[in-house]
C-alpha positions in Angstrom: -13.0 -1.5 -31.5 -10.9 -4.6 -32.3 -11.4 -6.2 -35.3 -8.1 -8.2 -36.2 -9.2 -11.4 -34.3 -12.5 -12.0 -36.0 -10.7 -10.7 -39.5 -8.1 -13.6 -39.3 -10.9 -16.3 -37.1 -13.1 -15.4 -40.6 -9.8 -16.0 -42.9 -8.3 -19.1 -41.3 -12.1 -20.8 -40.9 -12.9 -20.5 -44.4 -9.9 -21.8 -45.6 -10.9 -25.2 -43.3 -13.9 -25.5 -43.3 -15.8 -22.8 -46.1 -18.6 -21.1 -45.0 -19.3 -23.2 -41.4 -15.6 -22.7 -40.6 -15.8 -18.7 -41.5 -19.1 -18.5 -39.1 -17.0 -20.3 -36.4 -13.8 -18.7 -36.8 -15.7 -15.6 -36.5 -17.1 -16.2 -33.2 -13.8 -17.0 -31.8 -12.1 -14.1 -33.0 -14.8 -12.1 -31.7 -14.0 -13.9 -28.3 -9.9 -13.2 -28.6 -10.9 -9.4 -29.6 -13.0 -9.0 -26.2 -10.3 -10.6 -24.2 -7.5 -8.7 -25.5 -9.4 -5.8 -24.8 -10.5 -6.7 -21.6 -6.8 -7.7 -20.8 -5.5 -4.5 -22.2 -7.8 -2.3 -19.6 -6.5 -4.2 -17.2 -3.0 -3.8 -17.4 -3.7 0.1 -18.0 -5.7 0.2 -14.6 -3.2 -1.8 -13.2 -0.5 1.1 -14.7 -3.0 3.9 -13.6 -3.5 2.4 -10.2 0.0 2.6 -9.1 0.7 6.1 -10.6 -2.2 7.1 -8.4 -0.8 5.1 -5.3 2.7 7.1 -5.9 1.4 10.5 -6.1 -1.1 10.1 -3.9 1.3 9.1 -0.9 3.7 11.3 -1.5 1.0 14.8 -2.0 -0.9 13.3 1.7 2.3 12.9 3.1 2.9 16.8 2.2 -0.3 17.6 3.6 0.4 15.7 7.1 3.6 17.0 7.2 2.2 20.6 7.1 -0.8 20.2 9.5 1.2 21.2 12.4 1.5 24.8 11.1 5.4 23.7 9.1 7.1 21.1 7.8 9.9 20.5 10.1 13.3 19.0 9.6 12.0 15.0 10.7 9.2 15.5 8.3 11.9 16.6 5.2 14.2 13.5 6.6 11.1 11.0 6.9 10.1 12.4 3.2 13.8 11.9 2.1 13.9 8.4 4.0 11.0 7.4 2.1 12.0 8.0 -1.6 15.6 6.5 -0.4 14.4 3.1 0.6 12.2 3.4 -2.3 15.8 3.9 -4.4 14.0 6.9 -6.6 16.4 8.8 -7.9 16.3 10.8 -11.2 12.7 12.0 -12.8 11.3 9.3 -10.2 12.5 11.1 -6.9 11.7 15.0 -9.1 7.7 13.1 -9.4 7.8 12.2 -5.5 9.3 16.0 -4.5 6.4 17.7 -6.5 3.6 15.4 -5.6 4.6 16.6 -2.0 5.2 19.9 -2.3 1.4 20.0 -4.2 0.4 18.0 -0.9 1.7 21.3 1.0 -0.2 23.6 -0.7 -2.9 25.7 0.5 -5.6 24.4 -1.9 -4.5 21.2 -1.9 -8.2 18.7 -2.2 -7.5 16.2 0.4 -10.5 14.8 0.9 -10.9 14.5 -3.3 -7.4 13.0 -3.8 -7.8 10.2 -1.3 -11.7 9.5 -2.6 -10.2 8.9 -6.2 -7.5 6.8 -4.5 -10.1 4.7 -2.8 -12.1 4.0 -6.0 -9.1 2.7 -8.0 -7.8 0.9 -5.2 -11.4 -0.9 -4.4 -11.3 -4.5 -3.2 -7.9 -3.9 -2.1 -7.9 -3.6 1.5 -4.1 -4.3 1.9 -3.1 -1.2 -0.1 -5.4 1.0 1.9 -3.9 0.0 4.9 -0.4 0.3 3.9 -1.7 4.0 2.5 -2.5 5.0 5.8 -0.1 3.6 7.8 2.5 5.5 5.6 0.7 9.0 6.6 0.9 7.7 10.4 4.8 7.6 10.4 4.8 11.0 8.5 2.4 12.4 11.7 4.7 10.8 13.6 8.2 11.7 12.8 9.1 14.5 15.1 8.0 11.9 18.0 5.0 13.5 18.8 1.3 13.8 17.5 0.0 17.2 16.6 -4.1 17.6 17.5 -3.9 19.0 13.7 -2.1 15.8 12.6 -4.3 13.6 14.4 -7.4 15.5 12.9 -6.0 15.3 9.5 -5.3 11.2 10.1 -8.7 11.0 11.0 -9.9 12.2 7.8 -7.9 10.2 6.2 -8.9 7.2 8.1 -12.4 7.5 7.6 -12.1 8.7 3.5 -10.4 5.2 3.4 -13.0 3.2 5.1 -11.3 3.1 8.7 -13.2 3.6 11.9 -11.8 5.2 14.8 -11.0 2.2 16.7 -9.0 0.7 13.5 -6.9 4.1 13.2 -6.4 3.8 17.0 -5.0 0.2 16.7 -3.0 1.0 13.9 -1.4 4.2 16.0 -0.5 2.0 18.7 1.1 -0.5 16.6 3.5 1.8 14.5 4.6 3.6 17.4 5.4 -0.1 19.2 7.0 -1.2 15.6 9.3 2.1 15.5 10.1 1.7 19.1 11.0 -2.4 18.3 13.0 -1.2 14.9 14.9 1.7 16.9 16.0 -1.1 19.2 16.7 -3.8 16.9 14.2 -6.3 18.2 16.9 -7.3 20.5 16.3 -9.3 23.4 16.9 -6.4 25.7 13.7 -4.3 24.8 11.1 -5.4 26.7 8.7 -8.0 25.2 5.3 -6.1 25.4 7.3 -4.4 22.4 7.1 -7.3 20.4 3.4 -8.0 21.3 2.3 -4.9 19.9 4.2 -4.9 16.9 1.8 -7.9 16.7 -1.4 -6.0 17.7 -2.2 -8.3 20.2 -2.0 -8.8 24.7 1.2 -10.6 26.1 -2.0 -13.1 27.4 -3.1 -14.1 24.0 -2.6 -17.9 23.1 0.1 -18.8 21.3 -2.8 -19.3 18.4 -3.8 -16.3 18.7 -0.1 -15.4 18.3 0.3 -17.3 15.2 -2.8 -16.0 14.0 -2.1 -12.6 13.8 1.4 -12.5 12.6 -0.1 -15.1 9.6 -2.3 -12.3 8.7 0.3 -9.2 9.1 2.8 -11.3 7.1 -0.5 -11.9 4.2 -1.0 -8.1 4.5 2.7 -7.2 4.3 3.5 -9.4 1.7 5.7 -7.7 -0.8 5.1 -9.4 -4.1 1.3 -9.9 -2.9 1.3 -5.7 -2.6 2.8 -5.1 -6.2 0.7 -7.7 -7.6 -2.7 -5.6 -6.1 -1.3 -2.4 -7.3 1.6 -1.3 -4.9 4.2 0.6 -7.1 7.3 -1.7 -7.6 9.2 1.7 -6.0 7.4 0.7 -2.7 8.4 -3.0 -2.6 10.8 -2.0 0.0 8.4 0.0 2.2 6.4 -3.5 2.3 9.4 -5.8 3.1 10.7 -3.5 6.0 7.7 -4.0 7.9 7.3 -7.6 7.1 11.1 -7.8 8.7 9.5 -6.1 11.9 6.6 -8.5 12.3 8.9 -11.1 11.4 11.3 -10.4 14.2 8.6 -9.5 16.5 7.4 -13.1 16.2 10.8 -14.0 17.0 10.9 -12.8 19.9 7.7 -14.1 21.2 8.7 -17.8 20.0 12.0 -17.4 21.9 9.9 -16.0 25.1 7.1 -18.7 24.8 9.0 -21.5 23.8 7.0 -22.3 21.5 7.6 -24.2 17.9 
């Protein structure tokens, strides 16, 4: 209980205005005592939500890496990949090898570390997303999706609120957004690369265009992402992907002509 702002609101009231002054200084201190305390638990969620974000990735990243009966070579690289463009290194990269190794595990609670994530990361739609569309590139990094993979995505999907038809678009869009980084976004790859980078048909209006690299750009959004909880380690996670969007919109402008 916090008592030091209605000790000195008490002190400082009575000394301007006696017994009236001590009653009001009182109810203000009581005020600056409930909002330091209020803004103390928030910066402790705030510290305990992107703990859970870090360990959480990289132990569901272990687990999808496993599903297809053994962690292969692409799924140590895309691991390795990860905590590189991350820059961990020291204790930091030792935290993100264990959480994934316990991810690996046989008795690993995948359905109960992904519901705790979800509760601390409620009202935050943007970090789910990115969550998920982390474990996609892990399913993904040997080229190929595994039925096990895809049944464990699934899981993961719907644990997180996604439907099927979200997870699908989401599939889609990685792979074209790999595919588009591999190649540079150069003007040689063909430009249905770009359009599903985007999520969207080659015959959508350039409004619709606009529209829905506006709201990948929003989602994407670094400092937006650390702001909601995103561990600062995975700032450059976010801003790789905004670079995708970014030059997939490129493209299109260049194609369309437009402004």
């Amino acid at each position: 209980m916090r008592i030091w702002g209605k000790f000195f609101g008490v002190g400082i009231g009575f000394m301007f205005g006696k017994f009236a002054g001590a009653l009001l200084g009182l109810v203000l201190g009581h005020w600056w005592d409930t909002r330091a305390g209020k803004l103390k638990a928030m910066r402790r969620h705030g510290s305990n939500r992107q703990a859970v974000f870090f360990n959480s990735t990289f132990a569901v990243m272990g687990h999808v890496a496993k599903a297809s009966g053994r962690v292969t070579e692409d799924d140590i690289r895309l691991a390795s990949l990860v905590m590189d463009q991350m820059r961990l290194d020291g204790q930091a990269r030792k935290d993100a090898q264990q959480a994934f190794r316990d991810g690996k595990g046989a008795d690993f609670d995948l359905k109960g570390c992904l519901r705790a994530f979800r509760i601390l990361t409620l009202g935050r739609p943007e970090l789910l997303k990115m969550f998920l569309e982390i474990q996609i590139q892990t399913a993904l990094a040997d080229g190929e999706l595994h039925p096990r993979e895809q049944q464990i995505l699934q899981v993961i999907a719907k644990e997180l609120g996604f439907n099927a038809a979200a997870l699908n678009e989401l599939l889609s869009r990685w792979q074209a957004e790999f595919r588009f980084r591999q190649g540079g976004g150069s003007a040689v790859q063909p430009i249905e690369e770009a359009y599903k980078v985007l999520g969207i048909a080659a015959s959508s209006s350039d409004q619709d265009v606009k529209r829905a690299y506006r709201k990948l750009m929003n989602e994407h959004h670094p400092d937006k992402l650390v702001a909601k909880g995103l561990p600062p380690e995975m700032m450059e996670l976010a801003k790789q992907t905004a670079q995708d969007v970014q030059k997939a919109y490129d493209r299109i402008k260049v194609e369309r002509g437009m402004r």
